[in-house]
C-alpha positions in Angstrom: 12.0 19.3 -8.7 14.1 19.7 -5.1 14.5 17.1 -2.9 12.1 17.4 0.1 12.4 15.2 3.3 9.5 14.8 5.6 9.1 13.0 8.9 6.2 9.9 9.3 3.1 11.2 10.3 3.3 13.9 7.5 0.3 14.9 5.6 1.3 16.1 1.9 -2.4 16.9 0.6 -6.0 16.8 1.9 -8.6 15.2 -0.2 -11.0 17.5 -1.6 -8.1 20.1 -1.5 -7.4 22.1 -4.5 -4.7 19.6 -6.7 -2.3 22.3 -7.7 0.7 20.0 -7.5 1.8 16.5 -8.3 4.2 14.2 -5.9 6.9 11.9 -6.5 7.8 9.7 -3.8 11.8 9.2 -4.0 12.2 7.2 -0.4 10.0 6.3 2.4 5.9 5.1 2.0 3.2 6.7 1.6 -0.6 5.7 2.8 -3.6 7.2 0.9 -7.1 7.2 2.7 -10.4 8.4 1.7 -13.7 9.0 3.3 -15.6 5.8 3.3 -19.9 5.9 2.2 -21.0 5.8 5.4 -22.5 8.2 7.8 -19.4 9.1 10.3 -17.6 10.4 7.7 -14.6 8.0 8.7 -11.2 8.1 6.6 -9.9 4.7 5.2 -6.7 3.7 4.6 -6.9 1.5 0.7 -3.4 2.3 -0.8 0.3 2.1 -0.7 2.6 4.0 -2.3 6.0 3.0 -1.8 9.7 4.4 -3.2 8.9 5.6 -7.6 5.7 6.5 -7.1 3.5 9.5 -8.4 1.2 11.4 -6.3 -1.9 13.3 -6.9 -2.3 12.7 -10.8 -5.7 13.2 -10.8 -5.1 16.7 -10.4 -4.2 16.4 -14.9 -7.6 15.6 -15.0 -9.6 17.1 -12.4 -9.4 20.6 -9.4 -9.5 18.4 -6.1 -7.7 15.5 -5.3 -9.9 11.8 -4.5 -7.5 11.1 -1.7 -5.4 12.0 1.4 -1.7 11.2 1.5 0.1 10.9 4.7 4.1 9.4 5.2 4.2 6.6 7.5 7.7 6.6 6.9 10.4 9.4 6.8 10.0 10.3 3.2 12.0 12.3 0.6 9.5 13.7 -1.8 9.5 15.9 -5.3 6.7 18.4 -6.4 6.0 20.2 -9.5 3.2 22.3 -10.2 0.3 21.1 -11.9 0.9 23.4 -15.3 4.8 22.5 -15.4 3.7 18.9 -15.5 1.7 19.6 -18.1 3.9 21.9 -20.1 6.6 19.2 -19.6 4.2 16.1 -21.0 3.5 18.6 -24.1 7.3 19.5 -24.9 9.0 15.9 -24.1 8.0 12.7 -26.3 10.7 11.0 -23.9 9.7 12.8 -20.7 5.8 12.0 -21.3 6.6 7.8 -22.1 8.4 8.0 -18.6 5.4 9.7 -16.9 3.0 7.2 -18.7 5.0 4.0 -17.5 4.7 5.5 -14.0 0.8 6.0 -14.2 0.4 2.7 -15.8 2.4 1.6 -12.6 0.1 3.1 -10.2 -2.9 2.0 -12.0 -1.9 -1.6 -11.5 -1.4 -0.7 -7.6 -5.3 -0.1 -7.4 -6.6 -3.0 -9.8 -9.8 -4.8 -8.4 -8.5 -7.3 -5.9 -10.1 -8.8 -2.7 -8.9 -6.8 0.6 -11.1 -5.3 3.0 -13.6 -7.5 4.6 -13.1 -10.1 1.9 -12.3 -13.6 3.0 -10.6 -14.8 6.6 -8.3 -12.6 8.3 -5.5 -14.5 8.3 -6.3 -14.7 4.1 -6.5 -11.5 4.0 -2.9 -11.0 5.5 -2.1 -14.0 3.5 -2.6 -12.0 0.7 -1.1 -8.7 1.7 2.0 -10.1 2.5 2.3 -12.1 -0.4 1.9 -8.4 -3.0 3.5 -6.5 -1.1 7.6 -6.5 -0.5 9.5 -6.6 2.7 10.9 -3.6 2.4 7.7 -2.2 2.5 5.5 -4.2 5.2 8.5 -3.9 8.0 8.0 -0.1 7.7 4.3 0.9 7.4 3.1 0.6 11.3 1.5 -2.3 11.9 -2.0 -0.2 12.8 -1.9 0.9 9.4 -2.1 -2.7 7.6 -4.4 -3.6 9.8 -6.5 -0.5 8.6 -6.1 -1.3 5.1 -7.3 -4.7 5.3 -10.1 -3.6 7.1 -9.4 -4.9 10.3 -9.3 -3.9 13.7 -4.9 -3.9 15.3 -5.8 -6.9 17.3 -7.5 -9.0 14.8 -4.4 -8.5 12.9 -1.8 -9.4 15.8 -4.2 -12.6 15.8 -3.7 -13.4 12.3 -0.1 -13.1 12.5 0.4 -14.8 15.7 -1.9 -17.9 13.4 -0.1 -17.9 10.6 3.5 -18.0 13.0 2.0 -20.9 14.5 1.4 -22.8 10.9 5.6 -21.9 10.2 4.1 -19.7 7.1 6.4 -16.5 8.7 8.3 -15.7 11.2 6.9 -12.9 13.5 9.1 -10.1 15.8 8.3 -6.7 16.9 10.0 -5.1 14.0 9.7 -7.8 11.3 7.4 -9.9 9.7 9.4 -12.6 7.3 7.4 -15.2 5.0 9.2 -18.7 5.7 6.3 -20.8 3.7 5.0 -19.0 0.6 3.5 -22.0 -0.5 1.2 -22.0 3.0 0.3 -18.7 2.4 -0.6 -18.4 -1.3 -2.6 -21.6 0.1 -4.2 -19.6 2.8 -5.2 -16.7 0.8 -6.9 -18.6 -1.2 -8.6 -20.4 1.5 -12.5 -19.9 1.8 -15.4 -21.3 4.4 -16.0 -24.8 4.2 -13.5 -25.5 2.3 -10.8 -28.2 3.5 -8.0 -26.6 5.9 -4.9 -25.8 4.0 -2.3 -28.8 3.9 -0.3 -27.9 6.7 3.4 -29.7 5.2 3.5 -27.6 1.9 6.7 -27.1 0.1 8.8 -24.3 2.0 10.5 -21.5 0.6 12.5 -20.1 3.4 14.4 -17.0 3.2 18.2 -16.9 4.4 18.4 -16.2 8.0 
């Protein structure tokens, strides 16, 4: 499969279009989105797919695929057709443990979890920045997490600009860094009428 950068902002399949190929993201991130149950026929943002991840594998199994993709980064992506991924599974004991390990891998990506609408905001980005590595949240736009927890941009700058103020991260324009995991892990699991979270917990601070 070539090698095939793309700029942010890129679209690499539709939902609902026909899934004649499957992806491979080598660099960059990648959002999915799907149309949400109610009436406005709105597109939600509920999954990243960062660097080693496979694309569209739902096309194996069925003629559409569930999802959109779009790059929020510059990505470098690989695609094979459909029938040579299945002609390669069928000729390559190897080759088809490989693919398995990365399905299994993606599979763990959407396990049940809470995330939109569930809990706090600031528990909610609690959580999200706790699953989800640097490397990752300093380069999906920050409109997009807010999206994918279910929030609107400016509930999100509010939850960051909270949990700065607690010294459970450190917040720039370009960068989000966790100072206190303890606080957050804390935080996330923080509901209503509980207690507040314990605001001297241990600190695990990155190097500067």
């Amino acid at each position: 499969m070539a090698d095939r950068p793309r700029p942010a902002g890129t679209w690499l399949y539709i939902e609902g279009e026909r899934a004649d190929k499957i992806w491979y993201v080598k660099r960059g991130v990648v959002v999915l989105s799907r149309l949400s149950d109610d009436s406005h026929g709105n597109s939600v943002a509920w999954a990243v797919r960062p660097a080693g991840s496979l694309l569209g594998m739902e096309g194996l199994v069925r003629n559409d695929y569930l999802d959109s993709a779009r790059a929020v980064t510059d990505v470098v992506i690989c695609a094979a057709s459909r029938d040579e991924i299945r002609s390669w599974l069928d000729g390559s004991g190897s080759a088809a443990c490989g693919m398995l390990d990365l399905v299994l891998l993606s599979q763990d990506r959407d396990a049940p979890r809470p995330g939109r609408g569930a809990g706090s905001a600031d528990a909610r980005v609690s959580r999200w920045l706790l699953e989800n590595d640097a490397d990752v949240v300093n380069v999906i736009p920050r409109a997009v997490i807010a999206d994918l927890l279910g929030m609107l941009p400016e509930t999100f700058s509010r939850a960051l600009a909270s949990l700065s103020a607690r010294g459970a991260i450190s917040v720039t324009r370009r960068s989000i860094r966790i100072l206190n995991a303890a606080l957050l892990r804390t935080t996330a699991e923080f509901s209503p009428g509980s207690p507040p979270p314990y605001q001297g917990a241990e600190v695990d601070r990155l190097p500067a």
